[in-house]
N, CA, C and O of each residue as an XYZ file, in Angstrom:
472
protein
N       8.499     18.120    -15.955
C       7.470     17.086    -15.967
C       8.050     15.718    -15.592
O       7.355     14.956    -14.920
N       9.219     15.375    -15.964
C      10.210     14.366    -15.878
C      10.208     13.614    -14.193
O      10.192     12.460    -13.766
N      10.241     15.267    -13.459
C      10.798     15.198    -12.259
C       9.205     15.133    -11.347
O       9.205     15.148    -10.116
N       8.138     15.074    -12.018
C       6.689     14.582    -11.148
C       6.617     13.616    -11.565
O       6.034     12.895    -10.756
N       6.975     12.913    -12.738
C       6.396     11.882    -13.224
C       7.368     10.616    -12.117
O       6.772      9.720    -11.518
N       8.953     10.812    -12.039
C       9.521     10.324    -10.934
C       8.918     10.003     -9.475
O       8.900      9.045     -8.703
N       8.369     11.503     -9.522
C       8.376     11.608     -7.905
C       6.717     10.577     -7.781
O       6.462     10.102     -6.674
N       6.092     10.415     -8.513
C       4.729      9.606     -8.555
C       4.914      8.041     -8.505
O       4.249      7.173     -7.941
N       6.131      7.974     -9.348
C       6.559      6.579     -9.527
C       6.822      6.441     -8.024
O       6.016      5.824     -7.327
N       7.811      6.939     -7.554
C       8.387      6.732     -5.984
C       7.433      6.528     -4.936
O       7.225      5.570     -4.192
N       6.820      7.830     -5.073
C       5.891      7.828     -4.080
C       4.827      6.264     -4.157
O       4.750      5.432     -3.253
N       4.281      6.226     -5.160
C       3.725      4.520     -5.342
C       4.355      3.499     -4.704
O       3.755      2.676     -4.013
N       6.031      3.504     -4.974
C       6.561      1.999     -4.483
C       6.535      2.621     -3.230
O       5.723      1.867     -2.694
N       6.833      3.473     -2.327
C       6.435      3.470     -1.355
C       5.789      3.087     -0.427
O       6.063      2.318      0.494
N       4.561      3.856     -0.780
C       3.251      3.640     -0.377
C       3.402      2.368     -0.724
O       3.855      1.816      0.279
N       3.325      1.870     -1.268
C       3.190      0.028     -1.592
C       4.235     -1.078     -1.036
O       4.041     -2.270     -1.274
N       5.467     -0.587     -0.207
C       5.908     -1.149      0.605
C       5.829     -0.844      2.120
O       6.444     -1.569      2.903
N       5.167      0.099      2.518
C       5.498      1.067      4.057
C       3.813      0.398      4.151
O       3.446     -0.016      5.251
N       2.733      0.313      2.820
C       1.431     -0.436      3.330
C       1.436     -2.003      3.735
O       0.875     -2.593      4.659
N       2.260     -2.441      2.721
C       2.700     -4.224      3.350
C       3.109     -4.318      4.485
O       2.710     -5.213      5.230
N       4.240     -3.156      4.954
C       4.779     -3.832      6.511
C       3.843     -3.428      7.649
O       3.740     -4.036      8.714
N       2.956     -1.971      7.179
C       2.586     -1.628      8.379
C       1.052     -1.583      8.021
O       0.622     -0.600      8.625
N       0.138     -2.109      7.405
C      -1.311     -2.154      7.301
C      -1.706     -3.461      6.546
O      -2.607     -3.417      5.709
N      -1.034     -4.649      6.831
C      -1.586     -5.402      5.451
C      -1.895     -5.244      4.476
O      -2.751     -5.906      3.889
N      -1.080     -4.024      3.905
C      -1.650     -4.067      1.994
C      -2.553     -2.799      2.218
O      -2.181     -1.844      1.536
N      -3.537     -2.586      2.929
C      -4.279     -1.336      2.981
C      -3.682     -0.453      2.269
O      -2.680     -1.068      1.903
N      -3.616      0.647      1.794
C      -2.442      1.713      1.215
C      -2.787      2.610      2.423
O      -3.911      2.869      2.852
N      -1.492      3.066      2.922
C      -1.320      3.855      3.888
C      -1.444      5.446      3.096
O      -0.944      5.775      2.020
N      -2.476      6.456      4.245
C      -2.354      7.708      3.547
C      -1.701      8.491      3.945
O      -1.232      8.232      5.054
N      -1.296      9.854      3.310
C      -0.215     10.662      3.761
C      -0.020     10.895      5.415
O       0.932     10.312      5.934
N      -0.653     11.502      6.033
C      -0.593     11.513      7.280
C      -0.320     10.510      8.179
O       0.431     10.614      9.150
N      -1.129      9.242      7.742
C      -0.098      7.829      8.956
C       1.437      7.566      8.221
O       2.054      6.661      8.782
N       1.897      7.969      7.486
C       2.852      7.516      6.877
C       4.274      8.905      7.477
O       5.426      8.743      7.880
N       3.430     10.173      7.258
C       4.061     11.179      8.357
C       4.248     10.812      9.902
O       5.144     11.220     10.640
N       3.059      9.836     10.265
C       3.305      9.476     11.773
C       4.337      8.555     11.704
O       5.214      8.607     12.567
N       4.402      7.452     10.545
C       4.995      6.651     10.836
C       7.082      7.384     10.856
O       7.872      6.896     11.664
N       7.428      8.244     10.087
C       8.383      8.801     10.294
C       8.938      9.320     11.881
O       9.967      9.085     12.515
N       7.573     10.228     12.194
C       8.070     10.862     13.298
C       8.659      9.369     14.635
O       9.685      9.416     15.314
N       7.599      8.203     14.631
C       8.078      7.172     15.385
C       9.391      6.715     15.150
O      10.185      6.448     16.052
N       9.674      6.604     13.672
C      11.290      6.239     13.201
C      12.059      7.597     14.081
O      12.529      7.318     15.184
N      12.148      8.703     13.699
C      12.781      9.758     14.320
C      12.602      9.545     15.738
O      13.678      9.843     16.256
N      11.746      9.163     16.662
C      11.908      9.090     18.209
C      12.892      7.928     18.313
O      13.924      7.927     18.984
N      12.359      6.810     17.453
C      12.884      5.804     17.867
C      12.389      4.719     19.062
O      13.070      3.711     19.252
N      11.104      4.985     19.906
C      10.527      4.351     20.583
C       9.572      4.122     20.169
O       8.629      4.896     20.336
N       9.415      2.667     19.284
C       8.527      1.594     18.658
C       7.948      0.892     19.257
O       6.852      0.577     18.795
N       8.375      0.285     20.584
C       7.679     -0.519     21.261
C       6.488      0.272     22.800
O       6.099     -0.158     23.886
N       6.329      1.483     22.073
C       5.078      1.911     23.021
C       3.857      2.367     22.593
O       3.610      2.409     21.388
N       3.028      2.729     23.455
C       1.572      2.929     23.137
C       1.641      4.588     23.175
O       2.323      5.096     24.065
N       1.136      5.212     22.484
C       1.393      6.917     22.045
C      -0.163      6.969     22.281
O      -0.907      6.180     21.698
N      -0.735      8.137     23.349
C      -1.524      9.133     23.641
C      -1.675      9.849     22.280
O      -0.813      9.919     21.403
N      -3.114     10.447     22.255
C      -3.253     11.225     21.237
C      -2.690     12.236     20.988
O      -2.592     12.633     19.827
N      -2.252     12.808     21.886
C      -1.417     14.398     21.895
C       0.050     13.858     21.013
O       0.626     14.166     19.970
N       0.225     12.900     22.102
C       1.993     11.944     21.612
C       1.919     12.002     19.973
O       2.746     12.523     19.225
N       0.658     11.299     19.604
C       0.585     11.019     18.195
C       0.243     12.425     17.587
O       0.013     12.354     16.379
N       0.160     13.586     18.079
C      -0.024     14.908     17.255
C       1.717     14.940     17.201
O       2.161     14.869     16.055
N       2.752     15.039     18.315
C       3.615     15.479     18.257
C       4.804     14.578     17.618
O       5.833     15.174     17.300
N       4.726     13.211     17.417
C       5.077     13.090     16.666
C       5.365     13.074     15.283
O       6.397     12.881     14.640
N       3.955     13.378     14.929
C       3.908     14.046     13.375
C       4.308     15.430     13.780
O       5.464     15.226     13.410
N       4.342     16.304     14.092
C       5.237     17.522     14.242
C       6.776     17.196     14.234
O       7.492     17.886     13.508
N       7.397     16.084     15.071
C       8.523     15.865     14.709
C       9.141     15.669     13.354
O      10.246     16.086     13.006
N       7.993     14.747     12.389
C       8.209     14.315     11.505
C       8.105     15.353     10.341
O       8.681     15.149      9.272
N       7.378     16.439     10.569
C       7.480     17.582      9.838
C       8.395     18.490      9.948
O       8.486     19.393      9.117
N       9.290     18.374     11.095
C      10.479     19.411     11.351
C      11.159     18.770     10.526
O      11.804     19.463      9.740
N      11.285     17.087     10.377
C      12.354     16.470      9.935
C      12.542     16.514      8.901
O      13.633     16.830      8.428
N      11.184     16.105      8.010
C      11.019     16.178      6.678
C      11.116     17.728      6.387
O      10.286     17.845      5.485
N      11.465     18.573      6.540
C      11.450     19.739      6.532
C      13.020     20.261      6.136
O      13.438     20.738      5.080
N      13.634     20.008      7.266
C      14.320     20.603      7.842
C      15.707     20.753      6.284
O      16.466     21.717      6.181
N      15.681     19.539      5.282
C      16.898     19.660      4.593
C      16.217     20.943      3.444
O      17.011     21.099      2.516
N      15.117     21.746      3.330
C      14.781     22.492      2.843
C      14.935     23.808      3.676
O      14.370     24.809      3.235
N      15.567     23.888      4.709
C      15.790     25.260      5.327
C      14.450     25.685      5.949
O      14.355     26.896      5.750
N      13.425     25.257      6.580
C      12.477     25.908      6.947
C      12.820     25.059      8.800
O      11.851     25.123      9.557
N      13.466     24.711      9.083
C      13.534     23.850     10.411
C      15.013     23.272     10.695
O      15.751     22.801      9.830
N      15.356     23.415     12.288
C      16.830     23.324     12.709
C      16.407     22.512     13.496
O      15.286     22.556     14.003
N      17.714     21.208     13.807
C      17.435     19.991     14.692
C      17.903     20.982     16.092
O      18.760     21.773     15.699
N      17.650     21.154     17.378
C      18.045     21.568     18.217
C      18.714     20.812     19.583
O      19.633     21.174     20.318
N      18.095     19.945     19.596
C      18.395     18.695     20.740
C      17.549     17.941     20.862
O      16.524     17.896     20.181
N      17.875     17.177     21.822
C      16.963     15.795     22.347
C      16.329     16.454     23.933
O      17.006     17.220     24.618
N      15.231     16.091     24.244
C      15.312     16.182     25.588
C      15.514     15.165     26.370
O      15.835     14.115     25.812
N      15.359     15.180     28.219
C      15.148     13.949     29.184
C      15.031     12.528     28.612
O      15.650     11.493     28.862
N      13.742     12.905     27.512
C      12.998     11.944     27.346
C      13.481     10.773     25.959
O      13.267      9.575     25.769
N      14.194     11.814     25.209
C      14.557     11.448     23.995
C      14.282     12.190     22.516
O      14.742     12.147     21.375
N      12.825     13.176     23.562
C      12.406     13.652     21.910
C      13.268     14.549     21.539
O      14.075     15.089     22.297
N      13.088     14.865     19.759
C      14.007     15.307     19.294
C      12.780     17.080     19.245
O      11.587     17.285     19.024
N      13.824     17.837     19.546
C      13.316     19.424     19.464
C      13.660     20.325     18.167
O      14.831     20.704     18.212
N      13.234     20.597     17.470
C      13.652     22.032     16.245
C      13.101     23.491     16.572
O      12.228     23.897     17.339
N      13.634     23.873     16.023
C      13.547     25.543     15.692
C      13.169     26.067     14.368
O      13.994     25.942     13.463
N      12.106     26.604     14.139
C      11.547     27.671     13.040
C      12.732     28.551     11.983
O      13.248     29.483     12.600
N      13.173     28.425     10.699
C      14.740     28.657     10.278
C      13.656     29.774      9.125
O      14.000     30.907      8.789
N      12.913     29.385      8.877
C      11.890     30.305      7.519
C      11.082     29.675      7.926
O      11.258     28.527      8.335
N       9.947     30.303      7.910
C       8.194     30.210      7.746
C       8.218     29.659      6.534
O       8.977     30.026      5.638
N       7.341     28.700      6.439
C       6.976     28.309      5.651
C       6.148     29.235      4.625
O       5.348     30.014      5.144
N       6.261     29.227      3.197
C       5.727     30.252      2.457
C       3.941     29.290      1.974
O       3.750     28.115      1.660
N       3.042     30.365      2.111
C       1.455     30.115      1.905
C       1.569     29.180      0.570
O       1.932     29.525     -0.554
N       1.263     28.235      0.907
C       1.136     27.135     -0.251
C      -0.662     26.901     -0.199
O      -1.375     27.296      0.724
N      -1.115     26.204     -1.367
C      -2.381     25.816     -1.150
C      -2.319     24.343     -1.112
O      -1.280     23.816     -1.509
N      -3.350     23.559     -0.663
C      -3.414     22.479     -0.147
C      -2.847     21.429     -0.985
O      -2.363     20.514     -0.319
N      -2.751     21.267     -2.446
C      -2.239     20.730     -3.621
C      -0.722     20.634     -3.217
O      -0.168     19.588     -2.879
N      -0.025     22.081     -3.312
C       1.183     22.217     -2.904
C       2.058     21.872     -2.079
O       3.266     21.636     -2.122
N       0.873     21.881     -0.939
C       1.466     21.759      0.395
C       1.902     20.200      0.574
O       2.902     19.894      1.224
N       0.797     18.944     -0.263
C       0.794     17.678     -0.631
C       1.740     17.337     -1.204
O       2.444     16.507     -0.628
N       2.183     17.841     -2.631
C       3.307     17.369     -3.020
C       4.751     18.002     -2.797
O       5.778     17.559     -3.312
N       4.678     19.081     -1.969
C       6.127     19.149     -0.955
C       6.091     18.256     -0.097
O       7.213     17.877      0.242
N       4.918     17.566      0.593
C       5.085     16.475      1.587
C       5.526     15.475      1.195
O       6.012     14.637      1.954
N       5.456     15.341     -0.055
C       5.605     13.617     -0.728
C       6.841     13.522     -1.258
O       7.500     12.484     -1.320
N       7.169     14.599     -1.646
C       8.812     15.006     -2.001
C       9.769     15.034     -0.873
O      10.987     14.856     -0.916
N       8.991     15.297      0.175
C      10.367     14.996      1.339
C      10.300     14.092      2.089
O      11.245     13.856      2.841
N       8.779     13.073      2.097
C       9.263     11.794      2.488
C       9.581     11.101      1.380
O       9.577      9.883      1.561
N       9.853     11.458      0.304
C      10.314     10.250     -0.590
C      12.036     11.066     -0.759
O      12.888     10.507     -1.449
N      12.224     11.895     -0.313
C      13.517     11.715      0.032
C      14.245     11.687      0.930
O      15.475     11.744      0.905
N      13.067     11.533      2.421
C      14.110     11.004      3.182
C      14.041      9.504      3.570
O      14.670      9.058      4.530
N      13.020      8.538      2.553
C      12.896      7.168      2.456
C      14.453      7.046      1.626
O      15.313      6.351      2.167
N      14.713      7.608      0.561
C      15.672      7.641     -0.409
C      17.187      7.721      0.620
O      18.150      6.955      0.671
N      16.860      9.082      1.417
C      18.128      8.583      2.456
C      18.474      7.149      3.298
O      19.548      6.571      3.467
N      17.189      6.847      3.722
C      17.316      5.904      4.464
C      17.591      4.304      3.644
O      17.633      3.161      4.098
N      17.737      4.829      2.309
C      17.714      3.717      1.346
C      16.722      2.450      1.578
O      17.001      1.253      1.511
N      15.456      3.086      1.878
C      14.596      1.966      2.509
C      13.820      1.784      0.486
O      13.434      0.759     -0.075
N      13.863      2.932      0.056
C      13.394      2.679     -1.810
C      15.383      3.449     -2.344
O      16.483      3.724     -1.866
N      14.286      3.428     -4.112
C      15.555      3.627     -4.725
C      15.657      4.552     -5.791
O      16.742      4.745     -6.340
């Protein structure tokens, strides 16, 4: 219980600093906050992303956030820069609850890597 009650705390300052820089205060919801990763992972901030662009960068951002749990392998970069993975385990049938707070658990630890929280 210790270890949700943490991960709620985190996830809050989060969300409450990633909404100041990038929505004025709005609270950012899970999914722009997944986009906003996959853009950190490309690394090209200063462009305008197509809708497809913006599907695949949240796919990036799910290999990434993924990947220190064994379900996803970094594989390369291409031409372009993007970063490519590989399928390591299927993901096991979670229900939508689940599937939420494995998401929030691995961007709040790879905010924690990036020592952007604490």
């Amino acid at each position: 219980m210790a270890r949700d009650i943490q991960l709620k705390e985190r996830w809050e300052v989060l969300v409450e600093k990633l909404s100041q820089r990038f929505s004025d205060g709005d609270p950012l919801e899970l999914d722009a906050i997944i986009y906003l990763v996959g853009v950190q992972e490309l690394g090209q901030y200063h462009r305008k992303y197509k809708k497809d662009d913006k599907l695949d960068l949240m796919h990036i951002a799910i290999c990434r956030l993924l990947e220190p749990y064994g379900y996803y392998k970094f594989e390369f970069f291409d031409e372009e820069g993007w970063p490519h993975y590989s399928v390591k385990e299927a993901l096991p049938p979670l229900k939508a609850g689940e599937q939420t707070v494995l998401m929030k658990e691995a961007i709040v630890e790879y905010f924690l890597e990036k020592e952007f929280i604490e």
